[in-house]
N, CA, C and O atoms as a GROMACS GRO file, in nm:
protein
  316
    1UNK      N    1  -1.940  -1.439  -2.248
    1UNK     CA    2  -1.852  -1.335  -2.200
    1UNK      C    3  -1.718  -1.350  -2.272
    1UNK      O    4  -1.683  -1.468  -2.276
    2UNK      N    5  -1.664  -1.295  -2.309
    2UNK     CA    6  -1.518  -1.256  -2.380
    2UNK      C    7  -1.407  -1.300  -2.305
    2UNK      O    8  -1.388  -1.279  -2.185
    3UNK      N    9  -1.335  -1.364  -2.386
    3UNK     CA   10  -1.184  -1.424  -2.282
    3UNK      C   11  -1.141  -1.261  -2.197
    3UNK      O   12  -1.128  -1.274  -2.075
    4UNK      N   13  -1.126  -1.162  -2.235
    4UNK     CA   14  -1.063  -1.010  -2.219
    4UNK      C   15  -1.126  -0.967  -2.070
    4UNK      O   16  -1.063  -0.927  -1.972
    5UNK      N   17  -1.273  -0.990  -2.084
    5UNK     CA   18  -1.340  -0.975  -1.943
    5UNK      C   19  -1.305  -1.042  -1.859
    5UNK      O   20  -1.248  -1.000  -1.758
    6UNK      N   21  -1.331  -1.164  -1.884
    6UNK     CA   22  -1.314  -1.299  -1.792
    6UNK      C   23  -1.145  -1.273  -1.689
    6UNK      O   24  -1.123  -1.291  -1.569
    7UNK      N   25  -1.036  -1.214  -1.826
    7UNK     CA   26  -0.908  -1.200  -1.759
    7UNK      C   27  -0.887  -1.089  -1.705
    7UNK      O   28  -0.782  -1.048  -1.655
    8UNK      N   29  -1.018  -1.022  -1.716
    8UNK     CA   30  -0.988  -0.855  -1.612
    8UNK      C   31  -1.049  -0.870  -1.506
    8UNK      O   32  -0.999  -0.823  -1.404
    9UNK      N   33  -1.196  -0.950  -1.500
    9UNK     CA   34  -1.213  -0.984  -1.379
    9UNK      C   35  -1.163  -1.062  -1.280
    9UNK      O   36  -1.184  -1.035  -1.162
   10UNK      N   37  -1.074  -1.195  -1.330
   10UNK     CA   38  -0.987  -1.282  -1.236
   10UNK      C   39  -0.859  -1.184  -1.196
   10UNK      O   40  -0.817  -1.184  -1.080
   11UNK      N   41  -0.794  -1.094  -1.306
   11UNK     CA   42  -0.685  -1.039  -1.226
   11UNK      C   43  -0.733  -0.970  -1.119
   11UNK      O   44  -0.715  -1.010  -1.004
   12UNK      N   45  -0.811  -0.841  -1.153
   12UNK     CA   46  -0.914  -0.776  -1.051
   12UNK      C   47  -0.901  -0.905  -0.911
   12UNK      O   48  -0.801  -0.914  -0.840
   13UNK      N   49  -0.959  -0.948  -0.905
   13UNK     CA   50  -1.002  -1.054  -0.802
   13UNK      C   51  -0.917  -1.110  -0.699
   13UNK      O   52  -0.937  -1.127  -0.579
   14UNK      N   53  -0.781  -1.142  -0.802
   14UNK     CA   54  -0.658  -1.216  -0.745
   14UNK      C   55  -0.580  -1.099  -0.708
   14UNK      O   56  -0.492  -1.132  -0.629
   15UNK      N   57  -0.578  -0.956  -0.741
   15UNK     CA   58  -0.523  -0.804  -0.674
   15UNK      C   59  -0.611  -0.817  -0.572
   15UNK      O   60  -0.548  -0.819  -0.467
   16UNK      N   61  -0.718  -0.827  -0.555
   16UNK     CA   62  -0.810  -0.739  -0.463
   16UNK      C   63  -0.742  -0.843  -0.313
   16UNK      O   64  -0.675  -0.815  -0.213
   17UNK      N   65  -0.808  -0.975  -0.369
   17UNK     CA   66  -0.758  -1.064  -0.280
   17UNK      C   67  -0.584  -1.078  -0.194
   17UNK      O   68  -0.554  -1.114  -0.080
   18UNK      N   69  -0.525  -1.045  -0.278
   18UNK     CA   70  -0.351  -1.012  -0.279
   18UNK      C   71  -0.332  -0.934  -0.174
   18UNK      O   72  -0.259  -0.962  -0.078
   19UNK      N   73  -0.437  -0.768  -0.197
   19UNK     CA   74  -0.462  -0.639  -0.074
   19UNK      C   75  -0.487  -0.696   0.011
   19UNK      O   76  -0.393  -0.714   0.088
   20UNK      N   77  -0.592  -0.743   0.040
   20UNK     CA   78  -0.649  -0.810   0.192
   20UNK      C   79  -0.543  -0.885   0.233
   20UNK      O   80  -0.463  -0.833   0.311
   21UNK      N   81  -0.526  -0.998   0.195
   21UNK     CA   82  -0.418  -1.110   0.266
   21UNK      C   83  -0.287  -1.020   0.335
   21UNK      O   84  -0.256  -1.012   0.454
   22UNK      N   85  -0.226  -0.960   0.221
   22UNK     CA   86  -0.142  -0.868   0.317
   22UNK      C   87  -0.167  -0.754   0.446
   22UNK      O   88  -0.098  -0.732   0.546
   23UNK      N   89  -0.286  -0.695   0.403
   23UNK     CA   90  -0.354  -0.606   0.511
   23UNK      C   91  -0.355  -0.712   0.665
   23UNK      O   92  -0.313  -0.667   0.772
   24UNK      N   93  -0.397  -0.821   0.655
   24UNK     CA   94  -0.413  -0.935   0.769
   24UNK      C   95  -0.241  -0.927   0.821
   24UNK      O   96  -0.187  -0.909   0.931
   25UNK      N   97  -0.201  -0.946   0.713
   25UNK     CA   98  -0.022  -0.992   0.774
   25UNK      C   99   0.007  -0.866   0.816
   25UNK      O  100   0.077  -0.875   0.917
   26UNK      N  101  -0.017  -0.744   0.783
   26UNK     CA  102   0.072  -0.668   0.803
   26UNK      C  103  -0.016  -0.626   0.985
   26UNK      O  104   0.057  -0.580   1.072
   27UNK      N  105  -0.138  -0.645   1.011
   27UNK     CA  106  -0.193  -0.593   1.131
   27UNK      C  107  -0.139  -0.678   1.243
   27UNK      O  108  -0.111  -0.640   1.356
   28UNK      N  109  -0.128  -0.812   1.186
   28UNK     CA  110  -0.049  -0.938   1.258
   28UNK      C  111   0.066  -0.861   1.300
   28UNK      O  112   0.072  -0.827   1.418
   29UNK      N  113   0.166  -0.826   1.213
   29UNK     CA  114   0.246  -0.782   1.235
   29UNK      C  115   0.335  -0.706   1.369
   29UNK      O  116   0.425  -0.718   1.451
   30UNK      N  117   0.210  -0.606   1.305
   30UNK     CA  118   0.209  -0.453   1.350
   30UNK      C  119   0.168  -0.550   1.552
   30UNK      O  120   0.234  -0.528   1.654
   31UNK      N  121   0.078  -0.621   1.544
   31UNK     CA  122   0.064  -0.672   1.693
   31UNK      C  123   0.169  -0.750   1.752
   31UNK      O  124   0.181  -0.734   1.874
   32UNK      N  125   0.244  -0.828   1.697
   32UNK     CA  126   0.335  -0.948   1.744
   32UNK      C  127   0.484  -0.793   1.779
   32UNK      O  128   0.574  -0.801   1.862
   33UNK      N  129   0.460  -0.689   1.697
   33UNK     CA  130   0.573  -0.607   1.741
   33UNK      C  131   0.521  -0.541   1.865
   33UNK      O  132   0.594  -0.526   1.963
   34UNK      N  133   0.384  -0.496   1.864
   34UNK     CA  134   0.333  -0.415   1.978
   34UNK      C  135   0.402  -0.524   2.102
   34UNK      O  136   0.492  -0.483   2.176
   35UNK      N  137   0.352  -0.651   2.111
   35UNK     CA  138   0.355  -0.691   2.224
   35UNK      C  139   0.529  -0.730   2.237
   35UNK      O  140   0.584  -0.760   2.343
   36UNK      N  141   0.592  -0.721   2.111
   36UNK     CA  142   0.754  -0.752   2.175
   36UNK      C  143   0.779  -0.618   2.232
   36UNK      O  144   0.869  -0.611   2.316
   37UNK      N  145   0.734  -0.542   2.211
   37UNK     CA  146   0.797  -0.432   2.244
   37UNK      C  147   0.780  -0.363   2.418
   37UNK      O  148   0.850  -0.278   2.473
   38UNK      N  149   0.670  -0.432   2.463
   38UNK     CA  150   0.606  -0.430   2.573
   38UNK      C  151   0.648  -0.491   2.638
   38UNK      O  152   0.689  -0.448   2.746
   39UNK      N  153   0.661  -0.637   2.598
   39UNK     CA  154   0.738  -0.697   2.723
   39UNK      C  155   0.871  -0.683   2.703
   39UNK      O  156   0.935  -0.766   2.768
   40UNK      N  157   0.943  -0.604   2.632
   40UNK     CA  158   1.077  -0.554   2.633
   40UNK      C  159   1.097  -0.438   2.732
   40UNK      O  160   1.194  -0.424   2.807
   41UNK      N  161   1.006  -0.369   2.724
   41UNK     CA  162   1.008  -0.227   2.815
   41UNK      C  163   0.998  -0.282   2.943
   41UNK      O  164   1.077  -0.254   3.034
   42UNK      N  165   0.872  -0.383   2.957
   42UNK     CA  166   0.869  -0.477   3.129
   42UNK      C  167   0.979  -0.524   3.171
   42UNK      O  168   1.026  -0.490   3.279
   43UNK      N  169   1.040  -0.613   3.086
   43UNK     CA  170   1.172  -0.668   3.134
   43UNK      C  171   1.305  -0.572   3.139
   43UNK      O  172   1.418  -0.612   3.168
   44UNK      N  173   1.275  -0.461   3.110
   44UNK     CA  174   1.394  -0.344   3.108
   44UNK      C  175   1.384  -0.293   3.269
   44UNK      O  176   1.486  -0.275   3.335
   45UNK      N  177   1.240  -0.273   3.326
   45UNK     CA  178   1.156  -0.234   3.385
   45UNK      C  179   1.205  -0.310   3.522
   45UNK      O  180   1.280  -0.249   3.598
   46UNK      N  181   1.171  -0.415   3.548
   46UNK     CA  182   1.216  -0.522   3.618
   46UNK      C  183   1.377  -0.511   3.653
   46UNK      O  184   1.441  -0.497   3.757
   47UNK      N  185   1.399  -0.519   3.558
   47UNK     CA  186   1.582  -0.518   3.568
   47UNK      C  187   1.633  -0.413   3.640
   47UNK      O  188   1.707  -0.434   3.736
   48UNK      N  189   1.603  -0.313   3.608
   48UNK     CA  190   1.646  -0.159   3.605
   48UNK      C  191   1.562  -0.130   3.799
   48UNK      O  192   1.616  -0.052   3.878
   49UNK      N  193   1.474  -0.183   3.824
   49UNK     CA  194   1.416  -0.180   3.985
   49UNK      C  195   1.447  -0.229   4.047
   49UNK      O  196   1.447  -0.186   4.162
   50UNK      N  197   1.517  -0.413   4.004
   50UNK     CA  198   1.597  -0.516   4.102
   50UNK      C  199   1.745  -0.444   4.099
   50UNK      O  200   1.809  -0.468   4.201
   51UNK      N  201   1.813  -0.361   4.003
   51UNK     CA  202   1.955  -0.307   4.053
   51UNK      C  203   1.903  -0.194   4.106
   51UNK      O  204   1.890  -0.220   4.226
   52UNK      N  205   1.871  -0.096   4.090
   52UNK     CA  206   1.839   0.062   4.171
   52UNK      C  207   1.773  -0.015   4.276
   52UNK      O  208   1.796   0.103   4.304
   53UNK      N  209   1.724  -0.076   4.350
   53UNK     CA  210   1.648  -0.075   4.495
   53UNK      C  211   1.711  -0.211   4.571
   53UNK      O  212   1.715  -0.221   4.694
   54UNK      N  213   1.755  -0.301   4.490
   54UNK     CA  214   1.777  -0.414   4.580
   54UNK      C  215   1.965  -0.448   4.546
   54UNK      O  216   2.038  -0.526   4.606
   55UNK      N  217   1.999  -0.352   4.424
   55UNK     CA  218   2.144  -0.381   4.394
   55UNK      C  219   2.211  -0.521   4.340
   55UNK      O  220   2.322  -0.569   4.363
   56UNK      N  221   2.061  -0.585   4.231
   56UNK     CA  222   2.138  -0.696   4.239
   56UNK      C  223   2.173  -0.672   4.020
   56UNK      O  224   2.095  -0.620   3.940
   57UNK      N  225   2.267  -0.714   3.998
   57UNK     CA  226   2.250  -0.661   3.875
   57UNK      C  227   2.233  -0.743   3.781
   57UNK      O  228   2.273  -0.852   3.820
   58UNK      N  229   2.180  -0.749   3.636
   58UNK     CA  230   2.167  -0.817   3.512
   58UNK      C  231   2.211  -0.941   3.537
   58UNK      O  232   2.136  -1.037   3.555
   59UNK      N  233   2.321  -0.946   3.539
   59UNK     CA  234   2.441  -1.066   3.513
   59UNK      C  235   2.406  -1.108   3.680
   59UNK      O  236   2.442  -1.222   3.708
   60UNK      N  237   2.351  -1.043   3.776
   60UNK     CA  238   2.314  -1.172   3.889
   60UNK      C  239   2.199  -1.263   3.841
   60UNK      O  240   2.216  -1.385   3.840
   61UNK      N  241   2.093  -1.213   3.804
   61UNK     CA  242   1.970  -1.245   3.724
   61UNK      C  243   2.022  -1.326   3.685
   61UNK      O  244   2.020  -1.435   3.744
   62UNK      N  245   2.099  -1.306   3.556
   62UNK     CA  246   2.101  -1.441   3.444
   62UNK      C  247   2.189  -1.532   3.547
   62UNK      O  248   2.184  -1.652   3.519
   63UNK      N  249   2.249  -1.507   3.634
   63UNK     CA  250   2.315  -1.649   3.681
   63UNK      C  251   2.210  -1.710   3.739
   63UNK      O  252   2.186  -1.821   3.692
   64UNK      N  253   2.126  -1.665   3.842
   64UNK     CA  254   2.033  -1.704   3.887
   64UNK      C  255   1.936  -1.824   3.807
   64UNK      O  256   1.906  -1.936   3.848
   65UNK      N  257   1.898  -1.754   3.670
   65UNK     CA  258   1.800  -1.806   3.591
   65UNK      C  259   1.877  -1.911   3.573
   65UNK      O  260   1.819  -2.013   3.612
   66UNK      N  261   1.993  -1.931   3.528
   66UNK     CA  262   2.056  -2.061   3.428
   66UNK      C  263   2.099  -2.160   3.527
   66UNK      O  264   2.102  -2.276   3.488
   67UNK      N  265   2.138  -2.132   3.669
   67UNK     CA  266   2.139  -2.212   3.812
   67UNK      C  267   2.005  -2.276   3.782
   67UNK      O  268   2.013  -2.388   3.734
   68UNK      N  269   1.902  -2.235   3.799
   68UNK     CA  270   1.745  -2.287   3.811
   68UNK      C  271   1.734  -2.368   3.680
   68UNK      O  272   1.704  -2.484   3.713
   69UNK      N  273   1.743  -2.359   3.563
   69UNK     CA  274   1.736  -2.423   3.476
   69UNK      C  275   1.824  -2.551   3.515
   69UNK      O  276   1.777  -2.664   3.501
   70UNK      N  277   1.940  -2.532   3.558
   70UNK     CA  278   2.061  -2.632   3.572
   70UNK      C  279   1.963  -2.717   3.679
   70UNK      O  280   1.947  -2.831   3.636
   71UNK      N  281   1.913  -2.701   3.768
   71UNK     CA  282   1.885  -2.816   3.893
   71UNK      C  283   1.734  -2.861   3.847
   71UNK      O  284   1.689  -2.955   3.913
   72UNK      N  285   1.643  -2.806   3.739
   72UNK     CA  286   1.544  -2.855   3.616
   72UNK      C  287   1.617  -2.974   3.597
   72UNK      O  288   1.599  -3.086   3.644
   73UNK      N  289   1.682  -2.943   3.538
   73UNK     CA  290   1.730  -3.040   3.488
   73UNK      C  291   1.763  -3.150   3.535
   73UNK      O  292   1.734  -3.259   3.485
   74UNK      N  293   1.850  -3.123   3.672
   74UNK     CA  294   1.911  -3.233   3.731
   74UNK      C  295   1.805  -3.355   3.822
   74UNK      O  296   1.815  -3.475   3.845
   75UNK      N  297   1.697  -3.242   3.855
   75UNK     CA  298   1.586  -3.318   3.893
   75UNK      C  299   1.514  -3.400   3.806
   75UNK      O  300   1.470  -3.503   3.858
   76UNK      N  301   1.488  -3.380   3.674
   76UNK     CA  302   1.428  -3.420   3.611
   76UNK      C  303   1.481  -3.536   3.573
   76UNK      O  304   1.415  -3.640   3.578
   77UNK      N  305   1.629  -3.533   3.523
   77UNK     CA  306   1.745  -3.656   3.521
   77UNK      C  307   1.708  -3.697   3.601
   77UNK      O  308   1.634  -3.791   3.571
   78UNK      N  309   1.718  -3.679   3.720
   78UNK     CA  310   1.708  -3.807   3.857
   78UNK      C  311   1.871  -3.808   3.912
   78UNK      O  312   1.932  -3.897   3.970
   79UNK      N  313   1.903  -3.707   3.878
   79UNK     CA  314   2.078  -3.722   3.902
   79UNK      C  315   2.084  -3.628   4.057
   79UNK      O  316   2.192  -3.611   4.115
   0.00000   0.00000   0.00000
C-alpha cells in the first residue's frame, strides 16, 4: 500500500474518531447543564414558596444553613 493511502486513511480515522469523542462531550454536556438547570429552577422554587406562604426570606435560609453547618462542626470538634 502507498505511504499517500496509508496517510489518508490514518487522518480519515483520527477525524472520524476526533467527531465522536466530541459528540460524547458535547451530550455530557448538554446533560450536566440540563440537570444544573433543574435543580436551579427547584431551588428558585423552594425559595420563592418558603417567602410567599411562610414569609421567611433567602437571607433567613442562608442563616439558617451556615448556623447548622456551624454546630457540624462544633459537634464534630467535640467543642
Amino acid at each position: 500500500m502507498p505511504v499517500e493511502v496509508t496517510i489518508i486513511i490514518t487522518t480519515s480515522l483520527i477525524v472520524i474518531i476526533t467527531l465522536l469523542v466530541c459528540w460524547v462531550v458535547l451530550i455530557l454536556l448538554i446533560r450536566v447543564v440540563k440537570a444544573s438547570i433543574t435543580a436551579a429552577i427547584g431551588i428558585a422554587a423552594i425559595v420563592l414558596v418558603l417567602q410567599l406562604v411562610f414569609g421567611i426570606s433567602p437571607f433567613d435560609v442562608w442563616q439558617y444553613i451556615t448556623q447548622g453547618f456551624q454546630t457540624l462542626l462544633r459537634v464534630v470538634s467535640g467543642r
